[in-house]
C-alpha positions in Angstrom: 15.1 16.1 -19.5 14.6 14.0 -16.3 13.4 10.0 -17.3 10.2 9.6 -15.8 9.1 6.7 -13.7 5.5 6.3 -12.4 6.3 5.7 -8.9 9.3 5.0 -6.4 8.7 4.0 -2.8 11.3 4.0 -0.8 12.7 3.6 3.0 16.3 5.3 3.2 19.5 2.8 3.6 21.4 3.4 6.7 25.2 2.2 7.9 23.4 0.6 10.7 20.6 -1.2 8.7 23.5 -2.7 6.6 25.5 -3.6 9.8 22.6 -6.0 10.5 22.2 -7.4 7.6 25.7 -9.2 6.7 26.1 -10.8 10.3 22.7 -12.5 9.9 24.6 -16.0 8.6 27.3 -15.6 11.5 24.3 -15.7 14.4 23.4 -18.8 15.9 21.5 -21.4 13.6 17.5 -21.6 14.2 15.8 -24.8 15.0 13.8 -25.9 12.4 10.7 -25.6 14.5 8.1 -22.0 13.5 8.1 -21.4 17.3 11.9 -21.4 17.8 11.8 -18.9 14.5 9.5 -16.9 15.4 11.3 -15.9 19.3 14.3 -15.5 17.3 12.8 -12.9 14.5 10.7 -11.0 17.7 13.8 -10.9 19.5 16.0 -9.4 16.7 13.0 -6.5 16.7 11.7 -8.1 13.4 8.2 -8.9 12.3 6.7 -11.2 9.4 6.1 -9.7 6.2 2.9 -10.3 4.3 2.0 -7.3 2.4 5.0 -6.5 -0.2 6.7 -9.9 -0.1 5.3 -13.4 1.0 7.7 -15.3 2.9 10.0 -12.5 3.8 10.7 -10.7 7.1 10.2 -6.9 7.6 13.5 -5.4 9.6 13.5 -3.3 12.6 14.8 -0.8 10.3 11.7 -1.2 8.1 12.9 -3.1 5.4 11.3 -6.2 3.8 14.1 -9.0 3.6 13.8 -12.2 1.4 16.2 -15.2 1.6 16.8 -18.2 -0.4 16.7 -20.4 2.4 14.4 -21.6 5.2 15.8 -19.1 7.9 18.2 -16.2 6.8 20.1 -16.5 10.1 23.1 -18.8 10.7 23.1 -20.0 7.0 25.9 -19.4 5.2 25.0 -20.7 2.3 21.7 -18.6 1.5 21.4 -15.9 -0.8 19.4 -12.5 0.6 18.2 -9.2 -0.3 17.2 -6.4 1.6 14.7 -4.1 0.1 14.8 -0.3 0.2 13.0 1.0 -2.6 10.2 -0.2 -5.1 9.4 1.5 -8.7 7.2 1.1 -11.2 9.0 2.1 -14.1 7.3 3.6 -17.5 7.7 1.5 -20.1 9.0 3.1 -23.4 6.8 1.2 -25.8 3.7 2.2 -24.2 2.5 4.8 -26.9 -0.1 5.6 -24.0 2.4 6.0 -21.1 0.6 4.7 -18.9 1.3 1.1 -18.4 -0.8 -0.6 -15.8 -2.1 1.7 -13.4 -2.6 -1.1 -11.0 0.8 -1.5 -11.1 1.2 1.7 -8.5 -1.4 0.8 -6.2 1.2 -1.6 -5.0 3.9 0.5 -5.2 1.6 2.8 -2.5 1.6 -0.3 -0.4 5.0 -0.4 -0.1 4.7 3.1 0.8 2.4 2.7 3.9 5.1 0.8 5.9 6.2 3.1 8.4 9.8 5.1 7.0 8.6 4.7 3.7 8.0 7.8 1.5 6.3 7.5 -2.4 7.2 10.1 -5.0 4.5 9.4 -7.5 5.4 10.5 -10.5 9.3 10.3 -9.8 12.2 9.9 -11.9 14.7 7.7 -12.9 17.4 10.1 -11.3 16.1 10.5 -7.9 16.3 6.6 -8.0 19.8 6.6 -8.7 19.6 9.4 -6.1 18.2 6.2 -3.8 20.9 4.0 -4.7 23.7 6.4 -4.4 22.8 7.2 -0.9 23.0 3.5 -0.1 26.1 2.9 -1.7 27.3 5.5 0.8 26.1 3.5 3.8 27.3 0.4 2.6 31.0 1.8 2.5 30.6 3.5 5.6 30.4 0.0 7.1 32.3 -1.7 4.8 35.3 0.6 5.1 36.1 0.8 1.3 34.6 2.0 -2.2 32.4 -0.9 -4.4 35.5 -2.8 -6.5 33.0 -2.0 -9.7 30.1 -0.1 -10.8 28.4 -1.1 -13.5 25.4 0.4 -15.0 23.2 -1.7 -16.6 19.7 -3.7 -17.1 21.5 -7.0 -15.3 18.5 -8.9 -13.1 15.9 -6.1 -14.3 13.0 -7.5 -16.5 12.1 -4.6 -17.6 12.8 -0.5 -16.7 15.6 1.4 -16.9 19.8 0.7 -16.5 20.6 2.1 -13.4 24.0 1.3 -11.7 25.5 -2.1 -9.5 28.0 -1.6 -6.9 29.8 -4.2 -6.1 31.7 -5.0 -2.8 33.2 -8.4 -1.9 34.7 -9.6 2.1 36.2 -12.6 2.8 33.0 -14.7 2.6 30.2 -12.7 0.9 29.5 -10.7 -2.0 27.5 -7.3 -1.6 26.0 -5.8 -4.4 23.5 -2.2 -4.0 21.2 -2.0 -7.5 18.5 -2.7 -9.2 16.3 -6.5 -9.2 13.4 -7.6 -10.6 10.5 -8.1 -8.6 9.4 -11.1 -9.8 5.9 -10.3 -8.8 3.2 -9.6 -11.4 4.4 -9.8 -14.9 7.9 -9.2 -13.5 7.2 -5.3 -14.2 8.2 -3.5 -10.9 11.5 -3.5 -9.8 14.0 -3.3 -6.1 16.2 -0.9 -5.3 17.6 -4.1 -2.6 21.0 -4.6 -0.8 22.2 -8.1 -1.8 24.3 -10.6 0.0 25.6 -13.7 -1.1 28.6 -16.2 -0.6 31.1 -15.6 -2.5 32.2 -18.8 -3.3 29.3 -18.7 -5.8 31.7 -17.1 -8.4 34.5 -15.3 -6.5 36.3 -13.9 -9.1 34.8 -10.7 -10.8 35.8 -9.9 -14.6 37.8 -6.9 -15.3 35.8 -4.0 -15.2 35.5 -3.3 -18.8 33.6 -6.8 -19.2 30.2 -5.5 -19.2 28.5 -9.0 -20.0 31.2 -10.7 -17.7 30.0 -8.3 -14.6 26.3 -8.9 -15.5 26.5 -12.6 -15.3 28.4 -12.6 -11.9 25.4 -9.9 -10.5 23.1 -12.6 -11.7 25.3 -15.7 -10.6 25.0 -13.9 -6.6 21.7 -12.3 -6.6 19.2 -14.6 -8.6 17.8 -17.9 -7.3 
């Protein structure tokens, strides 16, 4: 039997969406000056994102992007994500099975962003379906299969394992999976594309490691 979620909003992951998105610390630095910011995020084709994620950008591809540091361009040493999918994932010890209903009325704002689709219900396999699909783009630019998958709850507060791929280039690790929100109560979670240097931890643990490969997800992707 499919595991149900009670919603999944979602925008797909495409090779040329990911192209953008590890060059972003190569490109020239920003003044620190709102102004000098703002010409540079209109003239990438972005636009400031309010409704999903506060201090985040919002792609031209349509994805919301949230970065550890003042600016996510020419900073090398800034942790990102890239957002393409939200759930709201039923919770197991709800006798009720319903959760917080509230909970999907944000999900459905996610949804109204142009390229995004909800599936409400949905299940946990068509979001693996989700992240599959973005594993592919990610090789396609990459060039090369993840070095590991792991599937696991790693950076998810709550909801179900679903699976981390994990690439690494000569400066950054890449990881496709599941994140915590970190919104209310922690309870929905990303489907994101995660970049991060890789000096953070460079060397993964042998892929039988479980916990190992868990803590280096968390070591790259949380902040």
């Amino acid at each position: 039997m499919p595991t149900p979620v009670h919603a999944l909003a979602h925008c797909p992951l495409t090779p040329a969406a990911v192209a953008e998105f590890p060059n972003l610390p190569q490109q020239a630095p920003v003044a620190d000056d709102f102004d000098a910011l703002d010409a540079v995020v209109r003239a990438q084709g972005w636009s400031w994102e309010h409704e999903c994620l506060t201090d985040s950008y919002r792609t031209g591809f349509g994805h919301p992007l949230c970065t550890e540091g003042d600016t996510p361009f020419g900073d090398p040493t800034a942790r990102r994500f890239l957002a393409f999918g939200e759930l709201y994932p039923v919770d197991p010890d709800d006798e009720d099975l319903d959760n917080m209903p509230w909970l999907g009325d944000l999900v459905d704002d996610w949804g109204r962003a142009p390229g995004w689709t909800v599936r409400r219900p949905s299940t946990v396999e068509a979001c693996t379906e989700v992240l599959d699909r973005a594993e592919d783009a990610v090789t396609s630019h990459l060039g090369a299969a993840p070095e590991r998958t792991v599937t696991s709850d790693a950076a998810v507060v709550t909801g179900p394992a679903m699976p981390h791929r994990i690439w690494r280039t000569a400066t950054q690790a890449v990881i496709v999976g599941p994140h915590a929100d970190n919104g209310p109560y922690g309870y929905l979670t990303h489907l994101q594309l995660a970049a991060s240097p890789l000096s953070l931890t460079p060397e993964l643990p042998p892929a039988g490691d479980t916990a190992g490969l868990e803590r280096w997800i968390e070591a790259h992707i949380d902040w």
